[in-house]
N, C-alpha and C positions, 0 to 999 in steps of 0.2 A: 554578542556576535556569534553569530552562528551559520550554518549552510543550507540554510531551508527559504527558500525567494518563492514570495507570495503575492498574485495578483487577483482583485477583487472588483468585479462591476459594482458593489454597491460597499462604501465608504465604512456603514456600521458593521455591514460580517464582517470587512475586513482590519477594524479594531475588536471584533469579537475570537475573529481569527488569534489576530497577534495576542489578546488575552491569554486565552488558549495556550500558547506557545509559550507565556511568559509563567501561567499556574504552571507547567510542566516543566518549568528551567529547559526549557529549549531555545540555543541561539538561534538567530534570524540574521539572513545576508541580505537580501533587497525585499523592498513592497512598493508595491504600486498601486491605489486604486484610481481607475480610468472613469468611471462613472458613468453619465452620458456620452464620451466619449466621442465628442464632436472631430479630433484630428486622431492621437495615438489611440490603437487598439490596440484590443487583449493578444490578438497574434503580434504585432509587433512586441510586444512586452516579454512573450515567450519567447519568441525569436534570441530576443537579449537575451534574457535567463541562459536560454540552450546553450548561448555561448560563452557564460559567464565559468571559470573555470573553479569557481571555491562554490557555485551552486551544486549541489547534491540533490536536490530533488523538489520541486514546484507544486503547490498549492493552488490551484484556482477555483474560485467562485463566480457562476456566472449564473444568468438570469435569462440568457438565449444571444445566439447571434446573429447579428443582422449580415456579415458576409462568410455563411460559412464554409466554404468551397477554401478560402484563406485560412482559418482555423484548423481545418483540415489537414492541407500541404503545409503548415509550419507547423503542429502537432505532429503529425508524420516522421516530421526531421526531427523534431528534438526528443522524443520518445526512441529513437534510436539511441539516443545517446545517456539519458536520467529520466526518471518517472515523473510522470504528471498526475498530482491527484487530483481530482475534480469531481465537483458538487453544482452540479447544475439543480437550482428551486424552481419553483413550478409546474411541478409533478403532477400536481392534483386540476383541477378546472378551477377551483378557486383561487388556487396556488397560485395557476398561469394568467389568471385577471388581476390579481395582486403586481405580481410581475408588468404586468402591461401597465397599469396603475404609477408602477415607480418609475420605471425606466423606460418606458415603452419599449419594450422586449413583446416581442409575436406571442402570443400567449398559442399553447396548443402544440408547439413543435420538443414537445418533450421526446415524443418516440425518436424523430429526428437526429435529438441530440446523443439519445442513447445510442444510437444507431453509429453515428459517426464514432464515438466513446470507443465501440467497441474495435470499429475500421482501425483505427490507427495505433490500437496501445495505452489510450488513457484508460485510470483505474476510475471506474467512478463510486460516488459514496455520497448517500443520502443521512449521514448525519456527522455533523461538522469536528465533535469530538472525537470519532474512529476515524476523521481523515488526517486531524494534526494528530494522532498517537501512532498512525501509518507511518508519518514522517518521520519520528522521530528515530522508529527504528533505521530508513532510509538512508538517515542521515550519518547513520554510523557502524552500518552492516553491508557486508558484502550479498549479493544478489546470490541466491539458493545457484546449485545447476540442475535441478529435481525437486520435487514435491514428496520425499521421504524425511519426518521426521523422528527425532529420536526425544525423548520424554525422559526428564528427569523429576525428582517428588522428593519432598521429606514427609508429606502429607496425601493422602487417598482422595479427598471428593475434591480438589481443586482440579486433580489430574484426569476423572473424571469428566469435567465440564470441559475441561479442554481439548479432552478428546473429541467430543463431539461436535465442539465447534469447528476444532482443525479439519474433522473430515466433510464440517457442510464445508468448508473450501477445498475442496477437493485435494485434502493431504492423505498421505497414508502413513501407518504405523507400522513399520516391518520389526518380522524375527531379526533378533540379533546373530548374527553367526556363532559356531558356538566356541571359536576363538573368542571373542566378546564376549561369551559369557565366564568361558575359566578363567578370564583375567579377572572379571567382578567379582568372582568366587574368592578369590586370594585377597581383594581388599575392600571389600565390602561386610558388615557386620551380619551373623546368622539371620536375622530377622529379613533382612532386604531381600525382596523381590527382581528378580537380576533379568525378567524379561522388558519388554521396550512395552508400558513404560518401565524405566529404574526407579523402584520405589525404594530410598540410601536411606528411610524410616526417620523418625524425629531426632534420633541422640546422632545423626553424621554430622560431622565436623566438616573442617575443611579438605583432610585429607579422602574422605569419603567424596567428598563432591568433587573431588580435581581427578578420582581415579576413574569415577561415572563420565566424567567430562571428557577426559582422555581417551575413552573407550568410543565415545560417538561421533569422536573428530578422528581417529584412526579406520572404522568400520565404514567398508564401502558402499554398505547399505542404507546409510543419516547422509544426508544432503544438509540440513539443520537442524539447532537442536534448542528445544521446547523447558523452561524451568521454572519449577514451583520452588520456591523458596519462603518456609515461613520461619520465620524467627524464633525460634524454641528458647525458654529463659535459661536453657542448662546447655547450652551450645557456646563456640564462640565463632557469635554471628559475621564477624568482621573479620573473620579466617575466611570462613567461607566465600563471603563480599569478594575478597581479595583474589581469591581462587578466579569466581567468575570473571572478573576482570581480567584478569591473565591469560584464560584463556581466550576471550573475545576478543583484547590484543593482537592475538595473531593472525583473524582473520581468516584462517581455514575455509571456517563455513557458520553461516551467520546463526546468531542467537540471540531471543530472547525472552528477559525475566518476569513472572507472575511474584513478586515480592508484598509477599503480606506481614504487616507488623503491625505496631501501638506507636505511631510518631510520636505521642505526648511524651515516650520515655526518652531521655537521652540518649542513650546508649542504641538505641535503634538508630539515630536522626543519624550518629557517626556510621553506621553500616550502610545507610541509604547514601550519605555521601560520599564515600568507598566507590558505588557503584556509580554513583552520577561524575564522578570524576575521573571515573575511566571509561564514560562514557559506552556505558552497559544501559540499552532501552530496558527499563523498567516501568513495571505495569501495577496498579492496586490492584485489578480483579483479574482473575484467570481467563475471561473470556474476551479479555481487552489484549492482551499478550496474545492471546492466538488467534485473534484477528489482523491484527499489525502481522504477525509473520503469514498468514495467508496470502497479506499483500505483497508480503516478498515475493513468497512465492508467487501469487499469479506474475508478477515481471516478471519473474525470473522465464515465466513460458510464454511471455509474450516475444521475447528479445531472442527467442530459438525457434517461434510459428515460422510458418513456412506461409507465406501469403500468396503466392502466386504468381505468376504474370499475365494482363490481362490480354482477351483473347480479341484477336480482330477474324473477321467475317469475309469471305471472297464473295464476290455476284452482287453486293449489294447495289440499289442502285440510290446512288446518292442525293440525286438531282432530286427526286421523285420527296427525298430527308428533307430538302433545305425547302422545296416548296412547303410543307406543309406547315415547317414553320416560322415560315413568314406569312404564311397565310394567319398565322396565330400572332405572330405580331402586328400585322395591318389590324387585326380586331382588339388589337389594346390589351391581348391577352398572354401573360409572365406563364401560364399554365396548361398543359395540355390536356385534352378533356382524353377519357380511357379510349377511346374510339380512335384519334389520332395515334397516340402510343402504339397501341395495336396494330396500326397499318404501316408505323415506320419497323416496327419489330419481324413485319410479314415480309417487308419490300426484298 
């Protein structure tokens, strides 16, 4: 049991999906797959989800929509309220004959779909593994209020990669004030690097990682905070674990872990469980943990965009709109060539 509610147009993602969820020890609250989808649709399915109250955050895979004007206005409403991932396939021309192939999905309306993706709030994600590791952080991290994070290390080139990934998501890495930094001064070991990122060096303990910790959840310059965690054999790792946990507890402001270890050993499988049962998103690679938090973050700036109010026109003349098409529908035609467009744009 879990809080991540998953709908899939086509049957096999979506046991490939739940796979996914289950290698990860990630609970699941509802699934649905619609298929060809002759009565219930994917919008209705959402519709449900949005208003499910133990859902935290929706999964979808689709292959195209056949009404999607409806997708649209229930995406809309429930992207106000929790995050929708979604993986529309058919990207490529082969992709989208594939697609037409399986489901009879419109092959070709990829732009389309991105296009609405972007209208309404949904995250989209063209590979199925960075969108259930999205979730997972979703499902147990508070929503960033900004795109500054703060970087924690016991190790150099993991911190590294993830800095650069964080910033192709358009994250930034600020100075620490330098209250933040005389606090790390007093409890952080001489070797440590006490600029953002905090490099607490291989021999920090727990106490070392709860004072770095402390320091990016008090600083009004971290909105979230980024951590490499590798397992050193001369530490104790499950001090540390424990720390992370404690802090993510409180919910401040979201985090999370790049935890690299040797599962084979024992004594690691006990620190990974630490974190998995305090439900701390942890990550194998450094560039999978800060892509998950980029996707916080971008919700977190969808759910403060400022979208607009759409604008109506005076003088039009209206009569001049409907003739034309209807003149486009006596000719059997759903479409309007660029020529009509233009003259109701002009009217």
């Amino acid at each position: 049991p879990g809080s991540i509610s998953v709908v899939a147009l086509s049957g096999g993602v979506g046991a490939l999906i739940m796979q996914v969820l289950d290698d990860l020890d990630i609970g699941q609250r509802l699934y649905a797959s619609n298929g060809n989808a002759c009565d219930v649709s994917i919008p209705e399915i959402i519709r449900y989800y949005g208003e499910d109250e133990k859902t935290k955050a929706i999964i979808l895979y689709t292959e195209g929509f056949d009404k999607p004007r409806e997708f649209l206005e229930v995406a809309r409403e429930v992207t106000a309220k929790k995050p929708i991932l979604a993986m529309k396939a058919g990207r490529t021309e082969e992709g989208a004959k594939a697609a037409s192939s399986h489901t009879g999905s419109l092959a070709g309306v990829d732009i389309a779909t991105e296009l609405i993706f972007e209208k309404i709030g949904v995250l989209p994600f063209h590979d199925e593994g960075e969108m259930v590791r999205a979730a997972m952080a979703f499902s147990s991290q508070p929503i960033p209020t900004g795109n500054r994070v703060g970087i924690i290390t016991n190790t150099g080139g993991p911190a590294v990669i993830a800095t650069d990934v964080l910033i192709d998501f358009n994250l930034e890495v600020p100075k620490l004030g330098e209250a933040s930094i005389a606090r790390l001064r007093d409890t952080q070991f001489p070797q440590a690097a006490l600029e953002n990122p905090i490099d607490v060096v291989a021999t920090a303990g727990g106490p070392q990682f709860r004072a770095a910790l402390d320091v990016m959840l008090d600083d009004e310059q971290i909105d979230c905070i980024y951590i490499n965690f590798v397992t050193a054999p001369f530490t104790d790792t499950d001090a540390v674990a424990r720390e992370i946990v404690a802090v993510s507890r409180q919910r401040r402001k979201p985090l999370v872990c790049n935890f690299m270890t040797n599962l084979k050993l024992e004594r690691y499988q006990k620190t990974m469980a630490i974190l998995k049962e305090g439900e701390v998103p942890y990550y194998a690679n450094p560039g999978d943990a800060a892509r998950a938090l980029g996707a916080l973050v971008e919700y977190g700036r969808i759910l403060k965009r400022n979208i607009g109010q759409p604008q109506t026109f005076s003088g039009i003349d209206a009569n001049q709109a409907r003739a034309i098409l209807e003149q486009a529908r006596q000719a059997g035609r759903e479409v309007l060539s660029a020529y009509e467009v233009y003259r109701i744009c002009l009217l």
